[in-house]
C-alpha positions, -999 to 999 in steps of 0.1 A, spaced: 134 381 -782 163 389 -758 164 362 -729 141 338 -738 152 308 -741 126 282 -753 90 273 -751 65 248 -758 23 256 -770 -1 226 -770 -26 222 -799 -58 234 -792 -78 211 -773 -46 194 -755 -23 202 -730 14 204 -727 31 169 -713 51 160 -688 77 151 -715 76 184 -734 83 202 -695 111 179 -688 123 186 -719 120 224 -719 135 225 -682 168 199 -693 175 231 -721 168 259 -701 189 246 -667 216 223 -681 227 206 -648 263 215 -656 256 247 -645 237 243 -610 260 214 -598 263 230 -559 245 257 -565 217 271 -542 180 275 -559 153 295 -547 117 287 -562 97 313 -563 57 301 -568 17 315 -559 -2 306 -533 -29 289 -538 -51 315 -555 -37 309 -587 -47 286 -610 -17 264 -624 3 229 -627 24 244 -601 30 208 -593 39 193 -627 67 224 -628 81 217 -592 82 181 -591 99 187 -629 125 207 -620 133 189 -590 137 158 -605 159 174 -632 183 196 -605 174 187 -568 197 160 -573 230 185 -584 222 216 -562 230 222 -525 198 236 -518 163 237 -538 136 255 -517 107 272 -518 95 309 -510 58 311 -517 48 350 -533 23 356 -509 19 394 -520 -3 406 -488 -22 372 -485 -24 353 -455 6 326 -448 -1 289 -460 0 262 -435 28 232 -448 1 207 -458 -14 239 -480 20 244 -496 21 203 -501 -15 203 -521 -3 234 -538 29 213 -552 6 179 -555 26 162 -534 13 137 -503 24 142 -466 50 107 -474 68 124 -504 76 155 -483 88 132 -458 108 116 -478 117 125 -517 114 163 -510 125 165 -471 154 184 -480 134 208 -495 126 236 -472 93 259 -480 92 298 -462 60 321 -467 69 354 -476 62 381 -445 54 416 -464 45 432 -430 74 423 -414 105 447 -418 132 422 -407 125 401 -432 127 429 -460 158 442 -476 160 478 -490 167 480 -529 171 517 -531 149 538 -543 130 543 -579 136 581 -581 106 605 -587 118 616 -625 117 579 -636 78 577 -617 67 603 -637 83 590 -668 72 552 -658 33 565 -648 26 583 -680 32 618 -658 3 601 -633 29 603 -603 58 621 -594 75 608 -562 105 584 -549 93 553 -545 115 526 -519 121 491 -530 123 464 -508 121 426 -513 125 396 -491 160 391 -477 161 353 -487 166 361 -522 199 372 -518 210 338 -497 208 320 -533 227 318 -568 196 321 -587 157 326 -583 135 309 -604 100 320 -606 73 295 -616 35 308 -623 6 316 -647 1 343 -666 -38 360 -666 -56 391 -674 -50 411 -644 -68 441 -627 -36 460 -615 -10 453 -641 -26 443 -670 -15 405 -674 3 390 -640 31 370 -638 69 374 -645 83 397 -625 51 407 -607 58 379 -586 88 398 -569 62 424 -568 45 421 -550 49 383 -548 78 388 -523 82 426 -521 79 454 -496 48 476 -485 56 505 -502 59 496 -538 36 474 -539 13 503 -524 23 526 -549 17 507 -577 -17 491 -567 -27 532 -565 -9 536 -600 -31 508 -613 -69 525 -597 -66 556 -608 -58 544 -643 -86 522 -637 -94 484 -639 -111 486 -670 -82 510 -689 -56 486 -675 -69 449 -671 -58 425 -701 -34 452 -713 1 437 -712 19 473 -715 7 493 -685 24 522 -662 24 493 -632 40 468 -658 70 491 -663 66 501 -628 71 465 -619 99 454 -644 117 485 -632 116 471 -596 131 436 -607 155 452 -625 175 461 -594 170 425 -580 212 419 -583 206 378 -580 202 360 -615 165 352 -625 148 329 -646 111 325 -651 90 296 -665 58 313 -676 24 293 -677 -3 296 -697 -33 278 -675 -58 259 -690 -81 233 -670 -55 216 -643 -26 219 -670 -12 244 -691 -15 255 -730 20 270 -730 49 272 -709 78 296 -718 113 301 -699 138 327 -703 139 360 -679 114 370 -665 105 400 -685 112 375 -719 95 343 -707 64 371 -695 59 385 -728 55 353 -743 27 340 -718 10 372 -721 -1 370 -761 -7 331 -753 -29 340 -722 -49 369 -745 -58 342 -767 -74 314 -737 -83 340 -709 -105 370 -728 -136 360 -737 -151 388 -765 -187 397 -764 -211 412 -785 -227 431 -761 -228 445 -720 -250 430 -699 -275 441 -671 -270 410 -650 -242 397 -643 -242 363 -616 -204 358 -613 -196 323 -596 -165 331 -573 -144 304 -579 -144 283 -546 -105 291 -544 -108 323 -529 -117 321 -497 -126 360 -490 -134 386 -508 -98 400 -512 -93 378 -535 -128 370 -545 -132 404 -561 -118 389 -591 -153 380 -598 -159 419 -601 -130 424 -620 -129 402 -647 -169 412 -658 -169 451 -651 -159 453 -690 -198 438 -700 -209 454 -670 -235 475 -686 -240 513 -671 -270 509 -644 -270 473 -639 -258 447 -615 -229 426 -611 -240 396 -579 -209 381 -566 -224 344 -558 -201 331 -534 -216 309 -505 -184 298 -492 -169 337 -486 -175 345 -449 -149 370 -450 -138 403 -466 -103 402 -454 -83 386 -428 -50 414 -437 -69 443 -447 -105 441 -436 -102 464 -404 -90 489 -429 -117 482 -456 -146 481 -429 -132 517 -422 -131 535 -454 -155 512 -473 -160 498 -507 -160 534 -534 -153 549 -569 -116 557 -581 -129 596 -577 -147 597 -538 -106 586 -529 -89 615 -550 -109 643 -546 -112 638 -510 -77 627 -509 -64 645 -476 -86 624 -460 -73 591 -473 -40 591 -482 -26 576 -448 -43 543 -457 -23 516 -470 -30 524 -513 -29 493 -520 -64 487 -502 -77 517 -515 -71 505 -548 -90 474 -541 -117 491 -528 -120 512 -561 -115 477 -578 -145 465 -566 -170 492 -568 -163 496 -600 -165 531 -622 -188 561 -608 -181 595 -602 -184 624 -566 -190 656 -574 -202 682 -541 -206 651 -518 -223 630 -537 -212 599 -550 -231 580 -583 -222 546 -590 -220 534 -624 -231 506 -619 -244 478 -586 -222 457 -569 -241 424 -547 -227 404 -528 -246 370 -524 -221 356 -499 -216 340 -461 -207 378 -457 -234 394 -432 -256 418 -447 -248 444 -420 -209 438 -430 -222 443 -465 -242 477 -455 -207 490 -435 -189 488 -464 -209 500 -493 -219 468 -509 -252 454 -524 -265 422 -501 -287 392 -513 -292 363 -499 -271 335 -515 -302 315 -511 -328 336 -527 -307 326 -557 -313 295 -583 -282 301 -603 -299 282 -633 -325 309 -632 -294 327 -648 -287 303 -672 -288 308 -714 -302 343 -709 -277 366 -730 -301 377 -756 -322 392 -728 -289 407 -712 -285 384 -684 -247 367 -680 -239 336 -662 -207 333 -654 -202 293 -637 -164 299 -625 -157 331 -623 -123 350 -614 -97 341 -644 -110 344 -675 -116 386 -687 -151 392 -701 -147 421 -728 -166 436 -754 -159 436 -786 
């Protein structure tokens, strides 16, 4: 495949080594050619599972010594800056080794909202939208990204690959955008993603929003490289480098294999376990998203998340105004909404899963609880289910499939789909 320029895949049941990294990073960044040269990592917050660690403290290690600069821009997307002792446990490093080892290195959250810290790209014209969406959109769409990028010789972006609810699998260049991008492509293409909907989309590596997004970083100018994980536990089954479009590909048929779990059959039930990682239901939602597939028509999917106390710290003033609906209440009352940021109305529409409006009406197709710190008034204002995390004995969940109940322990990465 063009680009790519080497990988290594554990054996089932193992994970890749330390060794096999240092040895993958020594052929894809020969010294030689980053001796002065200025390096800008590129990584996820801390919603992402990943040895984000293992990679950083490898590739420092193998070119911190020969470069004039090796720091770190954290893809934030729209999420809330990390404080500098979050960024240290998110590289696995202690409060002495960033005093010391990595003081030189200098970490910057990404600032999507903040138009000084953005640089315009140009536009994505509307002929290539429509050709790009499938004839979904026709419109010119601006590009913007952050203006550090372009104060390096080359990015290189470091993060897993998953099933994911707006572009299929994430990762690669997704983490330009939106990791570091502008407002309004990432609100286009959120949009792009919800009305083709999570379920046509998520675990589908060739989307409309995937060649949305690989259009975008195709007019990023500075080089790129891209170490692509496949997570598994607190390691990784497979890490591939090469660009980011290459390295991407790669992770995504690995990731199919660990991250989509087939069924037999849709279920009634559904408990979903947010994964204490998120830390509101922005982000939590992937407990929604990952089980809608087995969701069966009718039933209920119960967020159980007691450590959620909020729905959003960026967006939920918006969200607590239009409220959680289906794709359809959005578009065919769409004079009404389209002044909102898209890429919250996608979410919404993410969460509440498939239904339909028709003359005022709207049907869901299926329940969406939330058994969360969330209020149950908060829950009311914006169209949610409540219950009260503890009504709930999750092993009353438990080894129940036959009867169409689902227990899902950790729930957020791994796609649930029916055969």
């Amino acid at each position: 495949m063009n680009g790519f320029l080497g990988g290594v895949t554990a054996p089932d049941g193992s994970l890749v080594t330390e060794a096999q990294v240092a040895e993958l990073i020594a052929t894809a960044c020969p010294q030689a050619d980053y001796r002065g040269k200025k390096v800008l990592l590129i990584i996820p917050d801390g919603t992402r599972t990943a040895p984000i660690g293992l990679m950083f403290q490898a590739l420092h290690a193998h070119l911190g010594s020969v470069t004039s600069a090796f720091d770190i821009l954290i893809a934030l997307g729209t999420h809330p800056p990390m404080p500098e002792e979050a960024i240290c446990q998110r590289l696995e490093i202690s409060a002495e080794q960033r005093a010391s080892r990595y003081g030189r290195v200098r970490f910057f959250n990404h600032e999507w909202d903040n138009p000084a810290a953005l640089q315009s790209l140009g536009t994505i014209p509307s002929d290539e939208i429509r050709a790009l969406s499938g004839g979904l959109f026709a419109m010119d769409v601006p590009v913007s990204i952050n203006r550090r990028v372009f104060d390096y010789d080359e990015i290189i972006i470091v993060g897993p690959v998953f099933p994911h609810e707006v572009v299929g699998m994430s990762g690669g260049n997704k983490y330009l955008f939106p990791g570091v991008g502008g407002a309004e492509i990432l609100n286009f293409f959120h949009w792009l993603g919800a009305v083709v909907t999570n379920v046509g989309i998520i675990g589908n590596p060739h989307t409309p929003v995937r060649a949305v997004v690989d259009r975008a970083g195709a007019m990023v100018s500075v080089p790129k490289k891209c170490f692509a994980l496949v997570a598994k536990g607190g390691g990784a089954a497979g890490v591939f480098a090469g660009t980011p479009e290459a390295a991407w590909a790669r992770a995504a048929e690995l990731s199919a294999r660990h991250h989509i779990v087939w069924k037999d059959r849709s279920y009634h039930t559904i408990l979903s376990c947010a994964s204490p990682m998120y830390d509101e239901l922005w982000v939590g939602a992937k407990a929604m998203y990952k089980l809608e597939p087995v969701l069966a028509d009718g039933g209920e999917l119960i967020i159980y998340a007691p450590h959620l106390h909020e729905v959003s710290v960026v967006h939920g003033r918006f969200i607590r105004k239009v409220g959680y609906h289906c794709r359809d209440y959005f578009l065919k009352q769409w004079d009404r909404f389209r002044d909102y940021p898209w890429g919250t109305l996608a979410h919404c529409t993410h969460v509440f899963g498939g239904g339909t409006y028709e003359n005022g009406v709207e049907i869901p197709r299926a329940k969406v609880t939330l058994a969360t710190g969330i209020p149950e008034e908060v829950c009311r204002e914006i169209n949610l289910g409540f219950r009260d995390w503890r009504s709930i004995r999750v092993e009353d969940y438990a080894n129940r499939e036959d009867e169409g109940v689902l227990l899902v322990p950790k729930s957020g990465e791994q796609l649930f789909k029916r055969r």
